[in-house]
N, C-alpha and C positions, 0 to 999 in steps of 0.2 A: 622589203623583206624584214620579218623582225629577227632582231637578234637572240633575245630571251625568253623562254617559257618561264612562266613565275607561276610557284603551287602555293597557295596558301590552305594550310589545314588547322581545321578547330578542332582542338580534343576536348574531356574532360578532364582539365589542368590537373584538378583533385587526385584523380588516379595517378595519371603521369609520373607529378609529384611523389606521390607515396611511394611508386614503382623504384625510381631512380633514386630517394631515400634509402632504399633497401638495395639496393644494385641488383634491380631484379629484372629478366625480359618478362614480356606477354605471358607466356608458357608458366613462366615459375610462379609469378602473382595469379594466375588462373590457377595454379593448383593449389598454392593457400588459399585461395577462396574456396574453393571446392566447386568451379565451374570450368565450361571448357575452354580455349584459349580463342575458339572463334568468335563466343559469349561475349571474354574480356575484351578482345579486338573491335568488335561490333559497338558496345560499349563506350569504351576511351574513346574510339574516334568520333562516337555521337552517328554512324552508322543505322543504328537501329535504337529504338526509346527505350527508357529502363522502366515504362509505364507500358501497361496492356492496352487497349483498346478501352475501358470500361473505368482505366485510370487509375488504376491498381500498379503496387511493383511487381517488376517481372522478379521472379525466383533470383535469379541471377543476378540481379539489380541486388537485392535483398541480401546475398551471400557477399557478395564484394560490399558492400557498407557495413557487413558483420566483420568480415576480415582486415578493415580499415580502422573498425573500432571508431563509426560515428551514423550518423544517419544518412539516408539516402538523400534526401534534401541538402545536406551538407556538400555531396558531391554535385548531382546534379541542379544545382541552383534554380529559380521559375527563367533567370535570364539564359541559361544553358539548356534548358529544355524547348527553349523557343528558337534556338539555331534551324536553319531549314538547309541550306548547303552547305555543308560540312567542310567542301572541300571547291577552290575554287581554282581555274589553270585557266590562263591568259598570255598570249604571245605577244610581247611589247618589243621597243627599239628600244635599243639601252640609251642613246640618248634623252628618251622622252618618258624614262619610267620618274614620274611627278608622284607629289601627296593624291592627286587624283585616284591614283591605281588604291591606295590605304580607303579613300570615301568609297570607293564602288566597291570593295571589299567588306566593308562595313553594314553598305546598304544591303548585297545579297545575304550578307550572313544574320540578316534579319535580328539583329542586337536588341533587345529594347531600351529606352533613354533610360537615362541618369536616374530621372525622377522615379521612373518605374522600379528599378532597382532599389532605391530608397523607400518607396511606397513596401517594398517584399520585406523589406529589413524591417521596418515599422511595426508593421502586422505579424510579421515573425513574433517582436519584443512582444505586443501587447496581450499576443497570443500566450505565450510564453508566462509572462506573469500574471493571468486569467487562472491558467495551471496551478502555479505556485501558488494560488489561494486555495487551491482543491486537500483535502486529506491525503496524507500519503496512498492511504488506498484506493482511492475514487484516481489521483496522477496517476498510479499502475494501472489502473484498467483503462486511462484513456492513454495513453501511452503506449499500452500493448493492443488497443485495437485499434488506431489511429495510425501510429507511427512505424509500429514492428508489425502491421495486418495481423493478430493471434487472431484464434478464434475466442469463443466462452470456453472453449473446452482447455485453453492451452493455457489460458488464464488463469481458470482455476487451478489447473493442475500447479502451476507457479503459487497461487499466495491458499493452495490449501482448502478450498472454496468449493461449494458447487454451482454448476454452471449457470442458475439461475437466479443464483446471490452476485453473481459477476453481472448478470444482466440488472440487476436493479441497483446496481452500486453504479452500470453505467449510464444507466437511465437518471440516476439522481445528478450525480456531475454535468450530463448536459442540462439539465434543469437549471443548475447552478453556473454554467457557462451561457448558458442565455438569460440570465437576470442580470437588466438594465445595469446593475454595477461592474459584471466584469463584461459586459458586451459592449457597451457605450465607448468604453476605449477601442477595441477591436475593430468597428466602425468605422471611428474619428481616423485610426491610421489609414481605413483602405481610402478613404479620400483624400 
């Protein structure tokens, strides 16, 4: 007979944090973000992805990394978007609960290695400072259609623009982000 049921659960730590930061429940961090608390719930526990189907953020995703004041990538990491069981419950004998129960917890929780993690951090940087070569206004527009989904229309409205000045400012940055100089690095990291 076992003696103990063991739950191991993955949240995203990022929210958590910020939560218990603030001494806040589900409910109350749901309503500064301006979504609903099943949203935030679903969410934090890695229940449901903060991407669409088509690899987009979901609304809700997007509101809670505005009320955290960072990007959605910040919270949901590429290593936290690749969780597949969330939540794992296993009936052991208390004498023989080993590191073993921690490896099979590890392995369902579908983690990726070390190196992979390192590879995201890399590619992050080289991405990163690909950007930082860009014009401040060419970084806004890929910034706000990259990173915050705007449309041309949301853009413009932000730096003053018309919509069609927004598309050839974005047009010209990626021209400048895939020239051999700042792509050669972004490459070198994904390997």
């Amino acid at each position: 007979m076992k003696d103990l049921r063991l739950i191991v659960k993955a949240k995203a730590s990022a929210m958590a944090r910020w939560r218990e930061e603030r001494k806040l429940n589900q409910r109350e961090a749901a309503n500064l973000a301006g979504v609903s608390p099943s949203n935030w719930g679903y969410l934090e526990n890695l229940k449901e992805s903060p991407k669409t189907k088509s690899g987009d953020w979901r609304i809700a995703a997007l509101r809670i990394a505005a009320a955290m004041r960072c990007l959605p990538e910040d919270i949901w990491t590429p290593a936290v978007l690749q969780v597949r069981f969330p939540e794992i419950v296993a009936d052991v004998d208390a004498g023989s609960l080993q590191l073993s129960l921690a490896e099979e917890a590890r392995d369902r929780l579908a983690l990726p290695s070390p190196h992979d993690h390192v590879v995201a951090i890399d590619v992050r940087r080289a991405l990163s400072a690909a950007i930082e070569t860009l014009t401040k206004q060419e970084q806004q527009v890929i910034l706000g259609r990259y990173w915050r989904d705007q449309t041309f229309a949301q853009i413009a409205g932000d730096l003053d623009l018309s919509c069609e000045r927004v598309r050839q400012i974005e047009a010209k940055a990626l021209r400048k982000l895939r020239h051999d100089d700042r792509a050669t690095p972004i490459k070198e990291a994904q390997q």
